[in-house]
N, C-alpha and C positions, 0 to 999 in steps of 0.2 A: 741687136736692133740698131741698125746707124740712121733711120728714117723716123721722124717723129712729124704730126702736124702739131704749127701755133694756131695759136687761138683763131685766128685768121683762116686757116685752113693749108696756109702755105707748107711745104714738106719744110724740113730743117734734116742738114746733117750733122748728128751730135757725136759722128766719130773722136772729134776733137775735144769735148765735155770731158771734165775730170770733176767736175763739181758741179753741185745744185744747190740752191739757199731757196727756199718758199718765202714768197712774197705776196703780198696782199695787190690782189688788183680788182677792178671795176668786175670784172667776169666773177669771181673770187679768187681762193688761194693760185698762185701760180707758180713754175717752177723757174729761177733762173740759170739757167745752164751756162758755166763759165770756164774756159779754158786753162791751159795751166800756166798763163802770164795774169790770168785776172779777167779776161777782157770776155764778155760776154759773148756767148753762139747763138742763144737763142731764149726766148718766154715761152714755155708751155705750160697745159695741164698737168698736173699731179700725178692721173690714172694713165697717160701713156708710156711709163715707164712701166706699169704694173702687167703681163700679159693676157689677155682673158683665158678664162675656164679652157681648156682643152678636154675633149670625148676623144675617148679612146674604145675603139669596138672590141668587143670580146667576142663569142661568151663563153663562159666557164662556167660548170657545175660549182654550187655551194652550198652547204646546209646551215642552217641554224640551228645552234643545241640548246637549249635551253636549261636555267639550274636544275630543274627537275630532270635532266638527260631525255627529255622529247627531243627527238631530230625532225626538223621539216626542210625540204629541199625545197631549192630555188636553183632560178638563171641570175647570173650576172651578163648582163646582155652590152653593157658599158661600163668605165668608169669614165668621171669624170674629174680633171685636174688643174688645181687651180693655185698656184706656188707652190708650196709644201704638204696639201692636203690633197688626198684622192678620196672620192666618195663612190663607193659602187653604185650603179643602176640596174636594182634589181627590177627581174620581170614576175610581177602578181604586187602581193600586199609582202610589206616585209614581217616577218615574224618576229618572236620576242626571241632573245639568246642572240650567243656569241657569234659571230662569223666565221666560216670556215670555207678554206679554198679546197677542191679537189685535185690532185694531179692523177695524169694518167695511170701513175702505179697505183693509185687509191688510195695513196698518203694525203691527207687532212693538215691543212695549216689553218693555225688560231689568227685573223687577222691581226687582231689587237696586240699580241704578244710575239708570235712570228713564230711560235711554239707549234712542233711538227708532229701526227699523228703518226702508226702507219694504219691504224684503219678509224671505222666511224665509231666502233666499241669504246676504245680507248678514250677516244675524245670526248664523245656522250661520260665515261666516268669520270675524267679529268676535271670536268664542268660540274658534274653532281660534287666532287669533294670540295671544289673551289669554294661553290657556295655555300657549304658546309663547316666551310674553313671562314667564311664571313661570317653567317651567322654568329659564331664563337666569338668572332670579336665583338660584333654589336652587342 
């Protein structure tokens, strides 16, 4: 992003920005963006270096398994992304248990672990032992 507005609303190019220092101003926090002799480019907000949420269309089959090995299928109709977190948009109500992707060959991935099925058997028991394996320890 080399285009930011200030508080003003004016564009700024912060190609040249090697640094920022937050500073307190009348609007509130503000950003000073200063080059690499020192000399300042520009005062912005905070949040425009931040990018907004990004959706991303899908959809792709997914089930939810739950510790008791119940499967209930769902659409992921989107995800959405927002720095280093994506969150699916599921389509209905989301159910309880783990997430799972489908791929075409009918292999199962554990969202949360990246952990690969190759069918919904497998995964449904992987999830009964899991919490089987918690309970022991609680």
């Amino acid at each position: 992003m080399d285009w930011v507005k200030d508080p003003h609303g004016n564009y700024l190019n912060i190609q040249s920005a090697v640094s920022g220092k937050v500073i307190d101003g009348r609007g509130g926090p503000r950003v000073e963006l200063k080059d690499a002799r020192g000399n300042t480019v520009g005062i912005t907000s905070p949040d425009v270096s931040e990018p907004p949420a990004v959706v991303l269309a899908g959809p792709i089959a997914c089930v939810f398994v739950s510790a008791a090995g119940e499967a209930v299928w769902r659409c992921v109709a989107a995800w959405r992304i927002n720095g280093d977190n994506a969150e699916p948009i599921i389509v209905g109500t989301r159910p309880a248990g783990r997430l799972h992707l489908e791929f075409n060959s009918g292999e199962l991935v554990d969202v949360e672990s990246g952990r690969r099925f190759p069918d919904l058997k497998t995964a449904t028991q992987a999830c009964r032992e899991a919490a089987a394996e918690q309970e022991l320890v609680q």
